[in-house]
C-alpha positions in Angstrom: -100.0 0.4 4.4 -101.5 3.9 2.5 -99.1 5.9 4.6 -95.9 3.6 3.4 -97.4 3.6 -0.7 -97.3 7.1 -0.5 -93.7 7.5 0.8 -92.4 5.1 -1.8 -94.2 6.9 -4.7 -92.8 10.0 -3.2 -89.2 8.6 -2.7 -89.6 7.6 -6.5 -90.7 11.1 -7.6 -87.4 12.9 -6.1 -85.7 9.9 -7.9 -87.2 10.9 -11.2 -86.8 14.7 -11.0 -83.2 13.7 -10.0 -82.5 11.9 -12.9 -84.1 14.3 -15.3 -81.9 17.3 -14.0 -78.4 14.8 -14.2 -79.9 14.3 -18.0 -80.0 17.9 -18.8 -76.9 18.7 -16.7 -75.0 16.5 -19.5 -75.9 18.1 -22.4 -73.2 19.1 -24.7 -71.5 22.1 -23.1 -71.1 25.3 -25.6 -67.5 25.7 -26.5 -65.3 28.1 -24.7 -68.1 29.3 -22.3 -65.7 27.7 -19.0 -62.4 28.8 -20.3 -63.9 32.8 -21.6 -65.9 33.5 -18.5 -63.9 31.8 -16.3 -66.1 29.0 -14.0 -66.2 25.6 -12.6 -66.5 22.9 -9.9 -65.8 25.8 -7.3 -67.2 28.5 -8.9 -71.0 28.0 -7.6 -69.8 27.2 -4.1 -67.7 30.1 -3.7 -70.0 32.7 -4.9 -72.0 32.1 -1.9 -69.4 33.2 0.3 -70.2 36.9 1.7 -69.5 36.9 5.1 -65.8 36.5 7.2 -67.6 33.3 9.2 -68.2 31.1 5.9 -64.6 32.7 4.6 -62.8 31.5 7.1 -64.4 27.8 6.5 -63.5 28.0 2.9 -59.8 29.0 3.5 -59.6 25.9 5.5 -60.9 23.5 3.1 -58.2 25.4 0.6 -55.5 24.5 3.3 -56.2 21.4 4.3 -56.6 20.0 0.9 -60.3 19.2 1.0 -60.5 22.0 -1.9 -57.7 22.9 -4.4 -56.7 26.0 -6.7 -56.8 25.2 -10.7 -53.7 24.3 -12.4 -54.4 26.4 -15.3 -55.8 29.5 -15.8 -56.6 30.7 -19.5 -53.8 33.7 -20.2 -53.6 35.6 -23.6 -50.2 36.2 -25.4 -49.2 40.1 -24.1 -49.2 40.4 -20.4 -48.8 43.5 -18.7 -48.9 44.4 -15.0 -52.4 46.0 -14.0 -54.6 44.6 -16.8 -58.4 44.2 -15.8 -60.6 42.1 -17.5 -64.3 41.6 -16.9 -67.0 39.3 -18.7 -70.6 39.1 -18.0 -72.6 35.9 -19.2 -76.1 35.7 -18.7 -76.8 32.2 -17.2 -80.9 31.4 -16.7 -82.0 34.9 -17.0 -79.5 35.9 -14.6 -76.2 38.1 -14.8 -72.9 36.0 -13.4 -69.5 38.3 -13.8 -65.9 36.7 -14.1 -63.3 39.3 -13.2 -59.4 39.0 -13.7 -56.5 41.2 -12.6 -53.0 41.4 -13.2 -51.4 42.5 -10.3 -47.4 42.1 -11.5 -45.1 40.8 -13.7 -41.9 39.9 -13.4 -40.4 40.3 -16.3 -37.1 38.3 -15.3 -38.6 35.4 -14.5 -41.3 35.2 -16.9 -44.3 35.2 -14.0 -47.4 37.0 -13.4 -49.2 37.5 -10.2 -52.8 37.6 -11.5 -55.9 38.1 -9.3 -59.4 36.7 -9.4 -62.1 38.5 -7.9 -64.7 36.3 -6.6 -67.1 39.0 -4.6 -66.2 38.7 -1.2 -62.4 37.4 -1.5 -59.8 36.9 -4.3 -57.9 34.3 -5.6 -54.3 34.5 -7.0 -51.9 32.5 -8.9 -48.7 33.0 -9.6 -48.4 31.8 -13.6 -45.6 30.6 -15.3 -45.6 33.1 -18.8 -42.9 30.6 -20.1 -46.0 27.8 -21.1 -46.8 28.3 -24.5 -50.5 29.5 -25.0 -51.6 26.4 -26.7 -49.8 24.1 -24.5 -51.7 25.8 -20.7 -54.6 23.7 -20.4 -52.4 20.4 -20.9 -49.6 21.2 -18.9 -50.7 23.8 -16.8 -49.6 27.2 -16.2 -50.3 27.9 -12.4 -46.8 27.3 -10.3 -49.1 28.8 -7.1 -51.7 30.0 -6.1 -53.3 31.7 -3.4 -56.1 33.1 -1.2 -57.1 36.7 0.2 -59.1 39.4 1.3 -58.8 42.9 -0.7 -55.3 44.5 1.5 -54.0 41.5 3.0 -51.4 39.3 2.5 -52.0 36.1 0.5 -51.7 33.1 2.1 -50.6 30.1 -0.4 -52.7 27.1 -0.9 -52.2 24.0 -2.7 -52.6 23.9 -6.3 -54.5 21.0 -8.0 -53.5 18.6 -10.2 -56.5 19.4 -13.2 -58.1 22.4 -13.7 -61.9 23.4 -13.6 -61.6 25.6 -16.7 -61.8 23.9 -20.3 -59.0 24.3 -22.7 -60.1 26.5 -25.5 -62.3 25.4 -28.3 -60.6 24.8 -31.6 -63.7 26.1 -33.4 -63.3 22.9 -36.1 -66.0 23.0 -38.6 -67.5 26.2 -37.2 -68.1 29.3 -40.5 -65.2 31.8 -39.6 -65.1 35.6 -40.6 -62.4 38.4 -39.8 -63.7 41.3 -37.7 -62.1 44.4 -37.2 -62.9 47.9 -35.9 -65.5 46.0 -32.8 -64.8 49.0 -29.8 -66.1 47.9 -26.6 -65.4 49.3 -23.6 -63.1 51.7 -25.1 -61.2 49.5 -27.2 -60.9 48.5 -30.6 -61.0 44.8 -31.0 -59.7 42.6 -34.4 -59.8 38.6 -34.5 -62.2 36.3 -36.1 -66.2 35.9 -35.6 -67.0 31.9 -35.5 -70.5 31.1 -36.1 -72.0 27.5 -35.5 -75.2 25.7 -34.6 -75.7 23.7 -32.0 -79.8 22.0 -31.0 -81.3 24.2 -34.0 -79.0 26.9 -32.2 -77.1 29.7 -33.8 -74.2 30.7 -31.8 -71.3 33.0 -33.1 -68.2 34.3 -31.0 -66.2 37.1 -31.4 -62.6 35.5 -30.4 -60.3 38.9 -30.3 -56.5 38.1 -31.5 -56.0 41.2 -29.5 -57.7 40.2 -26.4 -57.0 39.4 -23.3 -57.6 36.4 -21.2 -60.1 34.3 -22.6 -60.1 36.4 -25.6 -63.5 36.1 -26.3 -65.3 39.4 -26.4 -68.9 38.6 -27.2 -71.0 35.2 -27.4 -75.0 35.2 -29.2 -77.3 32.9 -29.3 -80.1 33.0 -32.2 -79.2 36.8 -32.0 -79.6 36.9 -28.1 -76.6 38.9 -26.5 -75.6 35.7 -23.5 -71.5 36.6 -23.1 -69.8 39.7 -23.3 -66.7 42.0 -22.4 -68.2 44.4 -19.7 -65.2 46.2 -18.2 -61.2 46.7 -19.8 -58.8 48.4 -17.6 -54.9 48.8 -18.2 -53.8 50.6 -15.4 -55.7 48.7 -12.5 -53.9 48.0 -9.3 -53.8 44.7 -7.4 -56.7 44.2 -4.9 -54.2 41.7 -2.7 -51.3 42.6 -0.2 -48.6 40.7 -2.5 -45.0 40.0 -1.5 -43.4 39.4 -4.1 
């Protein structure tokens, strides 16, 4: 009877934590931190994968369905073929990187092959540049999209109907401020700083007009440095195999 009391209260216990963690997992989400540094339902899962074994798994579940590519990827107004774009936020004291690519464009039919580099592996969409910028996240952008190993070829998997990354924030009540002359990694940024609080929180974001991607540059919070541009390349090849 003891041994059966004690492995309900424990049973109860895991429920508690459990729902404490599904609380906090809930709380209002900072705006623009999935569409800047790029993240979602996939994003956890698939920085785990660093060997060919567990690769192999994942390109299945891309193939057969069981997993599938976002519809929508956040673009910025000028692309160009061989832009790089990296962003660093810090997430529980730890350093996560999103990197983008853009490995074409085809001019004459408004597309770009762009490549995201997720460690071990890449994945690609092919984006229609046609979808007004305000307009991605409802429609989508993504017309397909891919997966790969740096050198080889591509192979196509299916794209989903919704997309892990949130459209951007429309920064509505948030204190805005023009900035100009910001220079990080080697260029000179201009576009507004939107400042906000959130939980007794101050958070402002640098959102650069001419940025790329996500567009934000930098994120703070009470001061603290916790998103940031990390890496800007214009002349970057392609990682993938492409045959366009």
């Amino acid at each position: 009877m003891k041994r059966l009391l004690a492995l309900v209260c424990a049973l109860c216990a895991v429920v508690a934590t459990s729902c404490a963690t599904d609380s906090a997992a809930t709380g209002t989400p900072a705006p623009k931190e999935n569409a800047s540094g790029g993240g979602g339902e996939n994003t956890s899962a698939d920085g785990a994968i660093n060997d060919e074994d567990s690769y192999l798994v994942l390109v299945e579940e891309y193939k057969s369905g069981k997993r599938k590519a976002d519809n929508y990827v956040p673009m910025h107004d000028i692309v160009a073929a061989w832009q790089y774009w990296e962003v660093t936020r810090t997430k529980d004291g730890k350093k996560i990187s999103d990197k983008w690519g853009v490995a074409s464009v085809i001019t004459r039919k408004f597309t770009a092959y762009v490549e995201r580099d997720m460690g071990f592996y890449l994945l690609g969409y092919e984006v229609d540049l046609k979808v007004p910028r305000a307009e991605q996240a409802v429609k989508g952008n993504v017309t397909r999209a891919f997966i790969g190993r740096k050198g080889w070829e591509p192979r196509e998997i299916e794209v989903g109907k919704t997309s892990s990354f949130a459209a951007p924030a429309s920064y509505s009540g948030a204190k805005a401020e023009p900035f100009e002359g910001v220079v990080m990694s080697k260029k000179e940024f201009y576009g507004t700083c939107y400042t906000w609080s959130e939980g007794g929180v101050e958070i402002k974001e640098w959102f650069a007009d001419n940025g790329w991607f996500g567009k934000v540059i930098k994120r703070t919070e009470n001061g603290q440095v916790t998103f940031e541009l990390t890496n800007l390349a214009s002349e970057k090849k392609g990682a993938l195999d492409w045959k366009w």
